[in-house]
C-alpha positions, 0 to 999 in steps of 0.5 A: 095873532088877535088876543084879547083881555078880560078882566071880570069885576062884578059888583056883588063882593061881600067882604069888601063892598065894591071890592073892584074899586076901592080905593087903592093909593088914590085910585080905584082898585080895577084901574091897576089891572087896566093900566097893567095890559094897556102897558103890555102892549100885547092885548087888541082888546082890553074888557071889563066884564061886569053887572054894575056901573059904577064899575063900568064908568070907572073902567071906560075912564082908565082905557078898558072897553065895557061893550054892556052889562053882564047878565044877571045869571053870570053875576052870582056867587057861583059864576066862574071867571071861565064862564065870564071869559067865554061869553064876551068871547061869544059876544065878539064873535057873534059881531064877527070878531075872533081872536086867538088868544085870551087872557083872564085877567084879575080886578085885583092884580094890582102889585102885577107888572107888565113883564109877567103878561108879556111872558105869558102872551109870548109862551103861547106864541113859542110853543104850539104845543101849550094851551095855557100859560099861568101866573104861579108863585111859590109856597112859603114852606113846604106843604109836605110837612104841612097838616091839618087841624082835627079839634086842634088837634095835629094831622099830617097831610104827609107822615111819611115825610115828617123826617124829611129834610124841607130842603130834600122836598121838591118845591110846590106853587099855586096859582097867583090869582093875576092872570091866566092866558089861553089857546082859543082854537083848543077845547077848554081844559077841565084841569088846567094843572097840566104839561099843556100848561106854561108856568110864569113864575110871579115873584113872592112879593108881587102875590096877594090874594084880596079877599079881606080887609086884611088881605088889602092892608097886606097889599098896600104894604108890598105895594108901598114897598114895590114903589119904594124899590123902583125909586131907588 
């Protein structure tokens, strides 16, 4: 089984400029992510998709292949990393490369640990029945008794369950945003949300979404504290 890891980093971020390579500790942000599947050992091919070439030469320094640019129609706002992951896997396969299985991995996985990539990678292995595996946490509370704001004014999204005990409610998760594995020999899925899809469930403080100053503050934090942790 050939896999392959793509790790889309375009250059256009706007709340953060050059998101993908802060700095993060003394080190550029994507290389986190970089050295994460390097350590997995589980990956034939580690590539950085990206439209800029700061990115590209900090991305080719810490191990990852960057085979060219991306073209400008899969650098805007709008571009999905599913688009980005489908066409480096095209490109490879137009050099006669083809692998079995792919993983979009995030710039922005940095509190990510190895362990949780070979997970994913070994659920696709077990089971020929799944096309995904998905790195999940879970919510903080209960959305069940979660509303929302109407003029500041409060709506629940569930009133039916407002005297419903929290520890009564099933448990929900959202995806993690640090990687998503997949099946290539199937179609791809719409909703991936579904039975075809394994779960790897990523510990609470091992999960930030950066997409604000704030949101990077917030993971220096648990970063600090990861570190912390493992040094004692």
């Amino acid at each position: 089984m050939r896999s392959i890891c793509v790790i889309p980093a375009r250059g256009g971020s706007k709340r953060i400029p050059h998101k993908n390579i802060v700095d993060f500790f003394g080190k550029p942000l994507i290389s986190y992510a970089i050295q994460t599947a390097k350590k997995a050992e589980i990956f034939d091919e580690i590539i950085v998709s990206t439209d800029d070439e700061d990115i590209a030469n900090i991305s080719i320094k810490y191990g990852a292949n960057v085979p060219n640019l991306r073209p400008k129609e899969l650098s805007d706002d709008f571009t999905s990393s599913d688009e980005v992951e489908d066409f480096v896997v095209k490109e490879f396969i137009k050099q006669g490369q083809h692998f079995d299985i792919s993983c979009q991995l995030y710039a922005t996985a940095v509190l990510l640990k190895p362990q949780f990539l070979k997970l994913g990678y070994k659920a696709l292995l077990n089971d020929k029945n799944l096309q995904y595996s998905l790195g999940v946490c879970e919510f903080p509370s209960t959305i069940f008794r979660s509303f929302e704001l109407i003029d500041d004014k409060c709506k629940m999204f569930y009133p039916n369950h407002y005297l419903t005990r929290s520890q009564d409610l099933p448990k929900a998760y959202f995806d993690a945003g640090q990687f998503c594995f997949r099946r290539l020999n199937i179609p791809r899925k719409i909703n991936v949300f579904d039975k075809c899809t394994k779960a790897i469930i990523l510990p609470r403080e091992l999960v930030c979404d950066i997409d604000t100053m704030q949101d990077l503050e917030f993971a220096k934090k648990l970063y600090a504290i990861s570190i912390k942790d493992k040094n004692d």
